[in-house]
C-alpha positions in Angstrom: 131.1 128.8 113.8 131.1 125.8 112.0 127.8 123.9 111.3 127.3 119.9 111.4 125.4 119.5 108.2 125.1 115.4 109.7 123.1 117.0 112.6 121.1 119.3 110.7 120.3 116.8 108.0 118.8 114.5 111.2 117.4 117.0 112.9 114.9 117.8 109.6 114.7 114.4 109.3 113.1 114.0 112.9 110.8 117.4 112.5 109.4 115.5 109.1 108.5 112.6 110.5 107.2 114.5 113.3 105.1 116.5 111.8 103.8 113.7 109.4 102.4 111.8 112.3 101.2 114.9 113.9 99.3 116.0 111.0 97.8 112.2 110.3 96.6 112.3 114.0 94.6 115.7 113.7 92.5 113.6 111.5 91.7 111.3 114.6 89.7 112.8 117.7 92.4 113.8 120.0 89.9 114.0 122.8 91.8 115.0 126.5 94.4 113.8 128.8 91.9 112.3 130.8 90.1 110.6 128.3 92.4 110.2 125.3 91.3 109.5 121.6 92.8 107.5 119.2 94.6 110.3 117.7 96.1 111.7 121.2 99.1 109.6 121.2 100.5 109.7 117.6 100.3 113.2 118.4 102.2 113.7 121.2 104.6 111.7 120.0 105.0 113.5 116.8 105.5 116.8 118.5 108.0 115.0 120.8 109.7 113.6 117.8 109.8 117.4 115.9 111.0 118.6 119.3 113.7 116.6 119.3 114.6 117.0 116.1 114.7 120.9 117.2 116.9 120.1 119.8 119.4 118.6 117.5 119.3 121.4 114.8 120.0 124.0 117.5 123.3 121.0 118.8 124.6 120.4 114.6 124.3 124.8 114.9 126.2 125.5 118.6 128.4 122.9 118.9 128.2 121.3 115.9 131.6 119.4 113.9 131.9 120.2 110.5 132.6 117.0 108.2 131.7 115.1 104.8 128.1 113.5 105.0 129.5 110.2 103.3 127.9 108.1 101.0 124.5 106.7 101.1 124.2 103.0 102.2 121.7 102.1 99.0 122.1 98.2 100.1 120.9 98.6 103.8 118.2 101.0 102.4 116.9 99.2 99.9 117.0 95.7 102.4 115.5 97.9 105.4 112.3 99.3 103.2 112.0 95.9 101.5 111.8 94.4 105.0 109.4 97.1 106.1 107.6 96.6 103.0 107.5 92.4 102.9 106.1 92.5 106.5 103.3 94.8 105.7 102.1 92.6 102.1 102.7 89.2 103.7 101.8 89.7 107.7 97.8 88.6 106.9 98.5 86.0 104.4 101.3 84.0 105.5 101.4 84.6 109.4 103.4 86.3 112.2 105.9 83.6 112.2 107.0 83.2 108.8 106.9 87.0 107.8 108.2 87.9 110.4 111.1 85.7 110.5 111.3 86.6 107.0 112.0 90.6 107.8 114.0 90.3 110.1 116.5 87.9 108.0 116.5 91.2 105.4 117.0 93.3 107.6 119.8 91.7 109.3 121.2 91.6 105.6 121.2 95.4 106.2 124.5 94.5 108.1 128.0 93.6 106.1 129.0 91.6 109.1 125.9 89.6 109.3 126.4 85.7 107.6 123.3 83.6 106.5 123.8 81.6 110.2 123.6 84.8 111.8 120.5 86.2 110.4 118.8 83.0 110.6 119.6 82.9 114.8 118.8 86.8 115.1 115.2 86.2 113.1 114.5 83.0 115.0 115.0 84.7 118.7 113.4 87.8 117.6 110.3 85.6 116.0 110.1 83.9 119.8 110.6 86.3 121.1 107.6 88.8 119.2 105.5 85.4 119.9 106.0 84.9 123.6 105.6 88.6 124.0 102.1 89.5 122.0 101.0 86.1 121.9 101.5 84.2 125.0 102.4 87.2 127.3 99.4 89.6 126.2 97.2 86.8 124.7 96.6 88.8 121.2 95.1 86.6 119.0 97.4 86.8 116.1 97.5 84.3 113.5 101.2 82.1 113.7 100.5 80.6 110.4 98.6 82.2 107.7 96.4 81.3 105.0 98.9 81.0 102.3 100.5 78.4 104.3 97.3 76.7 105.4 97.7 78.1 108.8 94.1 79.3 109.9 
């Protein structure tokens, strides 16, 4: 029987992440499904997420396709958590807008196909489209412009 160490390797992957947000939401009251708590929904969908990553341990195992892993893509990584990690430091002082469009434009860096014209469309629609959706849509109030930027 041959194993798909690709599957596997996801599959552990999933359960991780899983159980991470399962075992931060234990933390929260859970409370029922009638009257949920704030930790009720990370949960369940941390022990959806280590199911599924069950489900395709058990796949790379059955009927799994043995092959090479391949190399690890260290520039989309590092662009991707950089992203990830620019939103999170900037979102309060600079604004949805900018730091948003900001992410988005690394992460689309993430890409070898993607040119400077093309991240620059692909963060301007997304930024609209994040605005007209939890700002005009929902009515959060979310700040468009931040301090840093004289925004309010």
């Amino acid at each position: 029987m041959q194993r798909a160490m690709k599957d596997i390797l996801a599959g552990l992957v999933f359960i991780a992440f899983g159980l991470a947000f399962a075992g931060a939401a234990a933390s929260y009251e859970i409370g029922t499904t009638v009257r949920m708590g704030p930790g009720f929904f990370p949960l369940a969908l941390g022990s959806l997420l280590s199911f599924l990553g069950l489900v395709v341990i058990v796949k790379g195992f059955v009927a799994g396709e043995g092959g090479l892993i391949g190399t690890v893509p260290w520039k989309a990584t590092f662009l991707i958590a950089g992203a990830i990690l620019f939103f999170g430091l900037t979102i309060r002082g600079l604004g949805m807008v900018p730091s948003l469009f900001v992410t988005v434009a690394l992460a689309a860096f993430a890409s070898d196909r993607t040119n400077l014209l093309l991240a620059a469309i692909i963060a301007a629609g997304l930024t609209t489209l994040c605005v007209l959706i939890f700002v005009v849509a929902l009515g959060l109030r979310l700040s468009l412009i931040g301090p840093w930027l004289g925004g309010v």
